[in-house]
N, C-alpha and C positions, 0 to 999 in steps of 0.2 A: 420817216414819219413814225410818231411813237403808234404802238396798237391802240385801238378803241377797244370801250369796256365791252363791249360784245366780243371781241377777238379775245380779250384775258379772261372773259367766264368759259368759252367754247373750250379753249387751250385746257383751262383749270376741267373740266368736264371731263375730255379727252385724256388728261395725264390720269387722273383719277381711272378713270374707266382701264387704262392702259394699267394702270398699277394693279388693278382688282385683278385683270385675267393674267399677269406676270405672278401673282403672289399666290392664284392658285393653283395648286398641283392638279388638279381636272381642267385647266383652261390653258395651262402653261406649256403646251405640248410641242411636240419636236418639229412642230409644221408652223406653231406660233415663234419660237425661238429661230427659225429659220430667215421668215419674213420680216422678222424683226433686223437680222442682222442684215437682211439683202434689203431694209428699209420697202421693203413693198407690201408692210403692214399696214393698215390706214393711221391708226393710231403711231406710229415710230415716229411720226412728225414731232410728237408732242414734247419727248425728251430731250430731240435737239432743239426745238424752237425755247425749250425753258430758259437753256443755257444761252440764249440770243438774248433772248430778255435780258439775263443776270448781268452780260455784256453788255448788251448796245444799250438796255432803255433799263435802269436800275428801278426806276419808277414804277414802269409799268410789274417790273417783276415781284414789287411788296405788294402791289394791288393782288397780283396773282396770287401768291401766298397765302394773304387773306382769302380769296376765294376758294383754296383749295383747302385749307381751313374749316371752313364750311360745310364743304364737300365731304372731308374724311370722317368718317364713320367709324373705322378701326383703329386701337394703337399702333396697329400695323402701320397704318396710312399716315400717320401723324409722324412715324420716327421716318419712313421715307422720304416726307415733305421733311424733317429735321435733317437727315441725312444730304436731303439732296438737294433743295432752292434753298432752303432758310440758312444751310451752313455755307453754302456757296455764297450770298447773301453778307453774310458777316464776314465770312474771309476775304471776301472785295474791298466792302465796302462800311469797314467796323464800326469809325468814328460818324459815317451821314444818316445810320438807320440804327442805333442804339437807344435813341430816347422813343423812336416810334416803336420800338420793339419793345421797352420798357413800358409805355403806355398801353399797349396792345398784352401785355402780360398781366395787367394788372384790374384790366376790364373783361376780359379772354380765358377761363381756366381751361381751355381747350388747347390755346396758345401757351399757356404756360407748359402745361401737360408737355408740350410738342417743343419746347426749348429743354426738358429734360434730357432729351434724344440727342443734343446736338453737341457732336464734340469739337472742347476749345482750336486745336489743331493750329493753325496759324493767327486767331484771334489774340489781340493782345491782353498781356496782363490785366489790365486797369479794366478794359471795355469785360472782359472775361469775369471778372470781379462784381459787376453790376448785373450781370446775366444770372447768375448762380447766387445772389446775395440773395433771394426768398427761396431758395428749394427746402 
């Protein structure tokens, strides 16, 4: 069953929240880096359930993007969300979220900001060509 938009804003909440205290050196401490790898952090959920989205429910995981979107606050946060759903995102799934991701770039300067961040890597030529045509 795909998630409900309560489940993809909490998720979107959670990554976010989990990204803020990973990106600060006062919050990112050897007791947080711990729980995180023995997963008995509350937040640790967040990073693997993204990658489930990206998987199982492609759907649900642009909704989330948008939501996280929202959420980021820093360039910090924006090249992470770049780096890590949104490029996930296009190396899945190039040719079925290119024109959403084109229209969302072009109402979005937040979103465009945050495709600067993303590198081509296994994206195709053509699809890569339409990402990077306004920078």
């Amino acid at each position: 069953m795909s998630p409900s938009d309560n489940e993809i804003k909490q998720l979107a909440i959670d990554w976010i929240d989990y990204q803020k205290i990973a990106l600060d050196p006062k919050t990112c401490t050897r007791e947080f880096r711990k729980a995180v790898e023995q997963g008995t952090h509350p937040l640790s959920y967040a990073i693997h359930e993204i990658e489930d989205y990206l998987y199982s429910y492609p759907d649900a995981a642009w909704q989330l993007i948008l939501e996280l979107m929202i959420l980021a606050d820093t360039p910090l946060l924006l090249a992470n969300i770049a780096a890590g759903p949104l490029e996930t995102l296009l190396h899945k799934y190039p040719y079925q979220y290119i024109d959403r991701i084109e229209q969302q770039a072009k109402k979005d300067k937040k979103f465009k900001e945050c495709l600067g961040y993303v590198w081509q890597g296994g994206v195709p030529e053509e699809i890569w060509r339409r990402i990077i045509k306004d920078e």
